[in-house]
N, C-alpha and C positions, 0 to 999 in steps of 0.2 A: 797716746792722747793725754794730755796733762791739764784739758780745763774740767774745772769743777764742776760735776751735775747740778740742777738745779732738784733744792729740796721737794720733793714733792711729798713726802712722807715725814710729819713731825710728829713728837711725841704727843700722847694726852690729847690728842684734836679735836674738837669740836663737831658735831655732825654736822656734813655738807647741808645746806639751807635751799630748799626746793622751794620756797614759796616768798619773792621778796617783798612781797607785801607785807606778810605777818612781821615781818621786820621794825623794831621802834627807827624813828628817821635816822638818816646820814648829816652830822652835825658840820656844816665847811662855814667855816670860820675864813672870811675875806670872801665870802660867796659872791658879792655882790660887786667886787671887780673884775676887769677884764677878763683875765685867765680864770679866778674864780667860776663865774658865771657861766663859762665857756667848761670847764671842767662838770658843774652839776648839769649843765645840757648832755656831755659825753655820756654819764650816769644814767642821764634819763633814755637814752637812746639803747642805751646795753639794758638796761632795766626798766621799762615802763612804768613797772608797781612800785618800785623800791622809794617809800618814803624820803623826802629828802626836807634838809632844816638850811634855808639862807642866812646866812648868818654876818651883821656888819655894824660897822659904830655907826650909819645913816641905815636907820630903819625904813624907810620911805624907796629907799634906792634897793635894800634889799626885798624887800615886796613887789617891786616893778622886776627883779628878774624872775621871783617865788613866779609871781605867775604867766610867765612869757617860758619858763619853763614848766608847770604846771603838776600838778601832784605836791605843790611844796608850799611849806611854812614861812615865815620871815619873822627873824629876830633882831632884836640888837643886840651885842656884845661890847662888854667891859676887859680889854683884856689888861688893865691894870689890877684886875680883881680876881682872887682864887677861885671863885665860884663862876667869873664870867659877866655877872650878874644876871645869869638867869635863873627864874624857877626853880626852889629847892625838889618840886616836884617832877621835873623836866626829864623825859627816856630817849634817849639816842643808843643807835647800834653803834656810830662809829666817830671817831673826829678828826677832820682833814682840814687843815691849816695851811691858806695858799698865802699868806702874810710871816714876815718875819715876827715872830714871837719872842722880844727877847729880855721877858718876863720868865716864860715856860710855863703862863698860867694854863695854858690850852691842855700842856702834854701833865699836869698838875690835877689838872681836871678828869683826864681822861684816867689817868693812873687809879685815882681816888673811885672812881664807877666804874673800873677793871673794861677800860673801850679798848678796843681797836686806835691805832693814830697813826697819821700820815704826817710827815715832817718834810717841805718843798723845798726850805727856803734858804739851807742853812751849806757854805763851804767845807771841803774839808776839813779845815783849821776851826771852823765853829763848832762842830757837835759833841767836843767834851762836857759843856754843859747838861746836854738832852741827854746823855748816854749815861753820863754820871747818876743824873737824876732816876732812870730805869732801871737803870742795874742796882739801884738802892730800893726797888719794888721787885723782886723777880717774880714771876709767877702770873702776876695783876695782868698784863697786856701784850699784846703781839706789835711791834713798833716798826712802821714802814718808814726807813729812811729815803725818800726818794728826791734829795737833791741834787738827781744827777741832770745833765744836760738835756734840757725839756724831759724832764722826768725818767731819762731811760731812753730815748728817743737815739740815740748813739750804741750805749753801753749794750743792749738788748741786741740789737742787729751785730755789732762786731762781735757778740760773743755765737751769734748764730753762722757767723760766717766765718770764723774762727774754727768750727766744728770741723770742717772742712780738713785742718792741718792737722799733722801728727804732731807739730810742734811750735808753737807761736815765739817768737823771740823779739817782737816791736810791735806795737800798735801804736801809729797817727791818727789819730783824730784830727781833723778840721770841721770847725762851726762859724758858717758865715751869717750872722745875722745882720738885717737889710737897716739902715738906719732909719727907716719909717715906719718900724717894726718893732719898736721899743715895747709897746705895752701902755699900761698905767703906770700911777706913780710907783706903786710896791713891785713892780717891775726894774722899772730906770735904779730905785733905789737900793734894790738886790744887785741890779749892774755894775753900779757907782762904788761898793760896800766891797764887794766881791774881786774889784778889776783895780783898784786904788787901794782898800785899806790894808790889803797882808799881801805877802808876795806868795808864790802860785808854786804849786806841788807837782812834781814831775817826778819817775824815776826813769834814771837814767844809768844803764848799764850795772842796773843792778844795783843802783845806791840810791835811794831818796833824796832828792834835792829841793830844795825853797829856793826858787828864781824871782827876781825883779830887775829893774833896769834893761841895760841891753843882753845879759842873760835869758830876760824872759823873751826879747824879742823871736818872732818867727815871719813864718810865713806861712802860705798856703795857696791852691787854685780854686778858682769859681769852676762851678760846671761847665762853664764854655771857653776856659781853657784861660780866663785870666786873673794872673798871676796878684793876690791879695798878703800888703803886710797883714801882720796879724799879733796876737802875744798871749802868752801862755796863759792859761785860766785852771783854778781846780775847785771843780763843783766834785761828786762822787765819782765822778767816771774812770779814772786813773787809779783810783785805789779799790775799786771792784773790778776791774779788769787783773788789774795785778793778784789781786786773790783768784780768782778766778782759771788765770791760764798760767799762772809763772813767767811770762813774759819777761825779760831785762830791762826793756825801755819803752815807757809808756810817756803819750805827753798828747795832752789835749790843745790845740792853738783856736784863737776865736779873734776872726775879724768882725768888726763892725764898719759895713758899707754897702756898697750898691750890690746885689743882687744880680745874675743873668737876665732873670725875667724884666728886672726895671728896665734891665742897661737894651735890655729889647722893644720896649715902651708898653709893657704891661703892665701887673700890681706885683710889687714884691711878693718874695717868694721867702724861704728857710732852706738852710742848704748843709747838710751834714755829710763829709768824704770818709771814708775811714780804710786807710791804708794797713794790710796787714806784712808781713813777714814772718819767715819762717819753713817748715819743711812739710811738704806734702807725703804722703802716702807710701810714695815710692821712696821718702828720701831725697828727694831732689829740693834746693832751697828754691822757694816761690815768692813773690812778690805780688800782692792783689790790691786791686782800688777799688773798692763801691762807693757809688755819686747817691745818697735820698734828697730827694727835693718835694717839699709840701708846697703847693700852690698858693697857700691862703696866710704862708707864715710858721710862727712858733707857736701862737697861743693854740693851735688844735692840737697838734702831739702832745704838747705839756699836759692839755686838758684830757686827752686818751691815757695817757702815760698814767694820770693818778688815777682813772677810771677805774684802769684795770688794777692796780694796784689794791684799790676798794671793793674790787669785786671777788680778788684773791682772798685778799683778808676776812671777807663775811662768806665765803664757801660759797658766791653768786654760780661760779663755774661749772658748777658741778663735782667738785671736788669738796674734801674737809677742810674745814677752814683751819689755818697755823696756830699753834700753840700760842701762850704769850712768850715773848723773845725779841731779840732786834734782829731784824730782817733789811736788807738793799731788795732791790727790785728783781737782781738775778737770782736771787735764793728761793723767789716765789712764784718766777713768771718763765713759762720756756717760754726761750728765747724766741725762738719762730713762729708759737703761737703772738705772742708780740709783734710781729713784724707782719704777720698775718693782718691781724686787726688793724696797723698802722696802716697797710696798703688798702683794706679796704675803704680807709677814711680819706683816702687820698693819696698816698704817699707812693709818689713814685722811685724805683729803685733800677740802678742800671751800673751792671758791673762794666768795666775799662778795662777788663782783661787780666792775665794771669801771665806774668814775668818769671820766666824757668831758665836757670842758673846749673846748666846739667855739670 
């Protein structure tokens, strides 16, 4: 078995946090959009007591979620400004940023008050800025990169089912998102950023590759068997898997279109495949498909995805909370408790069988 444990044990940690009330608030920053909002619900649903701070450049909009979520405060934020402009007095446990930041005052802020921070929004190709900026603090903060596909919503399950082989040699990812499913704007505008402005990260056969054009093109199936173009995307998921299992060919494909459940005249759905390869137990090469399909879309796993992310990071678990450090979501989250929690919120899972190559 060649995939990496998940850290459960870091240096210098923190005592695990039994009480999340006694907690100063969870500071989210873009609280007061779609996934935002949708995200400090998930929070309040895992944590009842756990203060939380709404946080947005429409103060008014963030107080209409402060209280429909309840337990929480509403601010406005400057994110042109190092401080935020909030309160030099101001105590937060943690800072979760569902907005592109690309300032870095958020993760500037949090460095400087030694927080916790959750970073959603940023590709591959983008986070030498954030990372640069941390590893010129060491020590200060525990840094949750979680810009993978709906936070982890992929990466987590394949690396749980992945468990499974002695030896992994490909991972496909497919992510069909519904086009009626877009989001708000700082959604569409992560899509637009992410699918247009740099070509898409893939390794293949053991080399790192930057695809665009008809390189990037792919494909992929819907859950009921029909056949979606598609083209290559890299958020985090391709480069944590590759650490992860040693894999040779990893490549995530993302169509945007009609869903099963539409094309059945229901409400779209979110539809994540994820193809493995590789050798089971006995040595035999295997080929496996898992279908997850969320009922309600992408904005609920996104919003669970950094839930628990935030839950990891302040010891809500019951475990010690992580050093400061940079952390992806599989370094801090097993995998199956992940997947666990996904299905409780919804998320249905159904394997297509096991392809054996005696």
């Amino acid at each position: 078995m060649n995939i990496a444990t998940v850290s459960s044990a870091t240096p210098a940690p923190s005592a695990a946090v039994s009480d999340a009330a006694a907690l100063a608030p969870v500071l989210i920053v873009g609280g007061s959009g779609v996934v935002g909002a949708q995200g400090a619900q998930a929070l309040r649903r895992l944590h009842p007591r756990l203060p939380l701070a709404i946080a947005g450049r429409d103060r008014a909009r963030a107080e209409a979620v402060a209280a429909r979520v309840g337990g929480a405060s509403a601010l406005a934020v400057d994110l042109q400004r190092e401080d935020l402009g909030l309160p030099a007095d101001a105590r937060f446990s943690a800072v979760v940023v569902f907005v592109k930041d690309d300032t870095l005052n958020t993760l500037k802020y949090a460095l400087h008050r030694r927080l916790p921070y959750v970073s959603t929004s940023s590709g591959s190709f983008e986070i030498a800025p954030e990372v640069s900026l941390h590893l010129r603090h060491p020590g200060r903060s525990p840094m949750l990169l979680a810009s993978h596909w709906l936070a982890g919503a992929a990466t987590l399950p394949a690396l749980h089912f992945a468990a499974a082989l002695r030896r992994v040699e490909r991972i496909g990812l497919f992510a069909l998102l519904d086009e009626h499913d877009m989001g708000g704007p700082a959604a569409a505008a992560d899509y637009e950023r992410l699918t247009s402005a740099a070509a898409a990260q893939i390794l293949e056969r053991g080399r790192w590759r930057w695809v665009r054009g008809e390189q990037a093109a792919g494909a992929g199936v819907s859950v009921d068997g029909t056949p979606m173009p598609a083209q290559a995307y890299s958020p985090m998921d391709v480069v944590s898997l590759a650490a992860a299992t040693g894999a040779h060919s990893i490549r995530l494909d993302l169509a945007l279109g009609e869903t099963a459940s539409r094309r059945r005249g229901e409400a779209f759905s979110t539809e994540i495949a994820i193809e493995l390869e590789g050798e089971d137990a006995d040595g035999r090469r295997v080929r496996t498909r898992h279908e997850l399909v969320h009922p309600q879309g992408q904005a609920p796993l996104t919003a669970l995805g950094i839930a628990l992310g935030v839950e990891r990071l302040l010891g809500l678990d019951g475990a010690e909370a992580p050093a400061p450090g940079l952390y992806t979501p599989d370094l801090l989250i097993e995998p199956g408790y992940f997947l666990r929690r996904l299905q409780e919120a919804g998320l249905r899972v159904v394997e297509r069988g096991v392809s054996v190559e005696e």
